[in-house]
N, C-alpha and C positions, 0 to 999 in steps of 0.2 A: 504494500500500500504506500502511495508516494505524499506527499503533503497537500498537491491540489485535490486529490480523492479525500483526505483529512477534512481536509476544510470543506469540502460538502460536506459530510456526511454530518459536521459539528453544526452549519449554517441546517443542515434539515432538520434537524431536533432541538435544535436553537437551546445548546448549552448553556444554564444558569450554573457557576457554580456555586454550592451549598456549603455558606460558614456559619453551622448553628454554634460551633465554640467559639470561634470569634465574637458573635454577636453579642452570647452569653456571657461574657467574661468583661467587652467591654463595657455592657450594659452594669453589671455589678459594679463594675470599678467607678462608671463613671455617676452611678447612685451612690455608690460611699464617698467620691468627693464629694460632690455635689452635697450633701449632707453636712459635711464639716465647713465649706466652703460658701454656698450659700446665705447662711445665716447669719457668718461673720461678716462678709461685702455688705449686704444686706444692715446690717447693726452699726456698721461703722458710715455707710452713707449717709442712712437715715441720724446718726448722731451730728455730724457733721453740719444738715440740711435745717434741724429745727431744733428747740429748746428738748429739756430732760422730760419732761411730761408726757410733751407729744409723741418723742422719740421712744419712748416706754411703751405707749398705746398703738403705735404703728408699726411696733417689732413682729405682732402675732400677724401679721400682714405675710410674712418669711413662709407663711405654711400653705399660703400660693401656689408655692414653687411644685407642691406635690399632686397639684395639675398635668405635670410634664409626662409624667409615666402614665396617670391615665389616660392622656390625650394617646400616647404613644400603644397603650396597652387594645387602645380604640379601635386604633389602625392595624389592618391584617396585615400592612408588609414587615411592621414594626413590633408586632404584638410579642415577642418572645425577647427583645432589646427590652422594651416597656416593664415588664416583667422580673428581668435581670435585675434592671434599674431600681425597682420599688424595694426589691428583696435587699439590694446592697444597701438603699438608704435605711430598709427596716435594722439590719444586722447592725452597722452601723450605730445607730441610734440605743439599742439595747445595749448592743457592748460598750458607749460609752455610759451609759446608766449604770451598767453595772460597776465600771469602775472608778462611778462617785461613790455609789454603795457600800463597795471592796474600800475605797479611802477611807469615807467617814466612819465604820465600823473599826475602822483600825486605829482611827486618831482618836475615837471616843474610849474606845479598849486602852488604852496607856494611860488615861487620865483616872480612870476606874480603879487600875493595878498599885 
């Protein structure tokens, strides 16, 4: 089989190829930024832009951003990126709760002893 016989035969079945790891991995990754990194841009403009009051009441504005995956999760081409993403910002999210949790049990434990 020579290369122009190739290239039909890939032009007839009209080859997509399929990166569900790719997708998955980036979608994770780019939910776990997005998590740590959203909220900080987000905190630091709005601090910048208006007085400590307003800047306080416009912070929970930041959970917005959790639109993104479901808009994405909507869409059938995007629907397993979408997915990734929600997952990476939920894990995310937990493990860093958890190790406020793991701190302050430990900084309250010393003072106890």
């Amino acid at each position: 089989m020579n290369d122009s016989e190739v290239a039909e035969s890939d032009e007839e079945y009209d080859v997509v190829p399929d990166h569900r790891v790719r997708d998955a991995a980036l979608g994770f990754f780019a939910g776990a930024s997005s998590a740590i990194l959203v909220p900080g841009i987000w905190s630091t403009i709005v601090a910048a832009l208006f007085d400590t009051d307003t800047a306080t009441k416009a912070f929970w504005a930041v959970l917005l951003f959790l639109l993104v995956p479901a808009y994405l999760i909507y869409r059938e081409p995007s629907r397993r990126f979408g997915w990734s993403m929600l997952l990476g910002i939920t894990v995310t999210i937990v493990a860093v709760v958890v190790a406020v949790v793991i701190f302050l049990m430990v900084l309250t434990a010393g003072e106890n002893v």
